[in-house]
C-alpha positions in Angstrom: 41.3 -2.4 -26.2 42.8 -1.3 -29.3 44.2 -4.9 -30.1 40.1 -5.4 -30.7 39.1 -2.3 -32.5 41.9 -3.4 -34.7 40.6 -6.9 -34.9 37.4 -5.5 -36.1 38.6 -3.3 -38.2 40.0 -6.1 -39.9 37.3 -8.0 -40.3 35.3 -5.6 -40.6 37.0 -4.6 -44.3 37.4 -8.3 -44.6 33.4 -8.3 -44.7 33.2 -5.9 -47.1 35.1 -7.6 -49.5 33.5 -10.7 -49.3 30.3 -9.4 -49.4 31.2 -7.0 -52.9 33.2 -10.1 -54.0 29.7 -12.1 -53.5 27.6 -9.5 -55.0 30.1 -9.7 -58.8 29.6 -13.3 -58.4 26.0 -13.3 -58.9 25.0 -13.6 -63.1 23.7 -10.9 -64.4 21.2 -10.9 -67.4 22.8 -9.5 -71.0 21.9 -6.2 -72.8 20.1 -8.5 -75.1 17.8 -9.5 -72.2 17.4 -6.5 -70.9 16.2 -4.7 -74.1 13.8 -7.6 -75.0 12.3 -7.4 -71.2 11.8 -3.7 -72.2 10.1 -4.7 -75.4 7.8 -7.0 -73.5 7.1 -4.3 -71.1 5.6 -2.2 -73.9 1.4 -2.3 -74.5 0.1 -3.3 -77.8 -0.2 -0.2 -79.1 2.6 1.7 -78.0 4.6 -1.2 -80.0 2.7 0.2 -83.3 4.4 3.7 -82.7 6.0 4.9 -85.5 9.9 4.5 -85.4 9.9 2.8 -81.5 13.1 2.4 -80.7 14.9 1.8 -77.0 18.3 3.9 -76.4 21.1 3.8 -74.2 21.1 6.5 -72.0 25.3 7.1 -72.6 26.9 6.6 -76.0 28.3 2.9 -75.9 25.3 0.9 -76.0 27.3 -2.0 -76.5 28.6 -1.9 -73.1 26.6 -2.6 -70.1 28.7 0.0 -67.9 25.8 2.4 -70.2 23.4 1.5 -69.2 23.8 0.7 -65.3 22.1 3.1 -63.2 25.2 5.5 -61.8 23.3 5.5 -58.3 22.4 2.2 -58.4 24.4 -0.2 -60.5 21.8 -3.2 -60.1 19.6 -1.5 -62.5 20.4 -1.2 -66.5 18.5 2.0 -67.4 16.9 2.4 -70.6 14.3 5.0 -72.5 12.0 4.1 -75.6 10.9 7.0 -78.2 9.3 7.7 -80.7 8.8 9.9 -83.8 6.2 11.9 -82.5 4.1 14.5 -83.3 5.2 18.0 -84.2 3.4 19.2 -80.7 3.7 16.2 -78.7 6.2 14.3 -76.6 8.4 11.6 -78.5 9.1 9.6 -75.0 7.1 6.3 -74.5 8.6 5.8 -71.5 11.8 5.1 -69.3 12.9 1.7 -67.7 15.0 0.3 -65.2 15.4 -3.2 -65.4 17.4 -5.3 -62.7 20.1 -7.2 -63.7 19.9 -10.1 -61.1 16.2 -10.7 -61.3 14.7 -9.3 -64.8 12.3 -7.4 -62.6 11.0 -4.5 -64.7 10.1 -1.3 -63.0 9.7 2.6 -64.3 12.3 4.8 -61.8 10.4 7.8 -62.8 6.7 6.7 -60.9 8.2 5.5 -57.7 8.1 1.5 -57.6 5.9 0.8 -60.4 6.7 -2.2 -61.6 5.6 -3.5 -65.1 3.9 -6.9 -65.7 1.7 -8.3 -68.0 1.5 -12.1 -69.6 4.0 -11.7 -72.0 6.9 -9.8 -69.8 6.4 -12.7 -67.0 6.5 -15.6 -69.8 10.0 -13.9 -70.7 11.3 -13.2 -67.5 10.6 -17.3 -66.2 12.9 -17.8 -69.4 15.7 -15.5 -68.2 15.4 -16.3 -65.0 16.4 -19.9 -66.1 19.0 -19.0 -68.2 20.6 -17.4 -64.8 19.9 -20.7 -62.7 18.0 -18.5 -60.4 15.6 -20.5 -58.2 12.4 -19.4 -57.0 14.2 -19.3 -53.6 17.1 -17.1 -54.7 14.6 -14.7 -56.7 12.6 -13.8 -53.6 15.8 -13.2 -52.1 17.0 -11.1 -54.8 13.6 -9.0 -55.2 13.4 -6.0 -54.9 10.7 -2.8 -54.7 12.2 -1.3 -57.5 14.8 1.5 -58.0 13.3 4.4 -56.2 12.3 1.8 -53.0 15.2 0.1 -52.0 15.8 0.6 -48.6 
């Protein structure tokens, strides 16, 4: 009996290294991407906002470990301001974009997910750029930050 619960032991932590192994293997879309999947994201008019610009949530926005979601490290987190006005709220909004798919969804509204012509022309195009198949997407998709189960 314990020459079996030490066999699956074994390949039970033999599992879960090939699976994590798999999961790094997958490509993952750049900052670059990212932040111009944000920009697509954004309405007409939000875009004529005076002084839009899209931050890292940590200080090294050159590095992608930034902008990954601590809690869930398949999402590069991002948040667009604004100048404002002197009584108003400089945040357009916040964004969580997935780094396997290009999916584009706002953690703070539960699994909204944005869309829009010009965000889905872009994501096709980075969606090639990572070889992904329509196959492989709908088996990367997801519901979003706040929904995975």
């Amino acid at each position: 009996m314990k020459k079996y619960f030490m066999a699956f032991l074994v390949f039970l932590y033999l599992y879960t290294i090939d699976a994590h192994a798999a999961d790094s293997e997958k490509p993952k879309i750049t900052i670059d991407q990212a932040r111009a999947l944000v920009w697509a994201s954004l309405e007409p008019g939000e875009l004529q906002l005076p002084n839009i610009q899209i931050l890292s949530p940590k200080k090294n926005p050159e590095n992608i470990a930034s902008y990954e979601d601590s809690k869930n490290p398949r999402y590069l987190k991002f948040n667009v301001i604004w100048d404002g006005t002197p009584d108003g709220s400089i945040e357009v909004g916040f964004f969580a974009v997935d780094a396997y798919t290009g999916d584009v969804f706002d953690p703070v509204s539960g699994c909204a997910e944005y869309g829009g012509k010009k965000l889905e022309t872009l994501q096709r195009k980075v969606r090639r750029s990572l070889h992904l198949t329509q196959a492989a997407y709908k088996k990367l998709k997801t519901r979003g930050p706040m929904c995975d189960d």
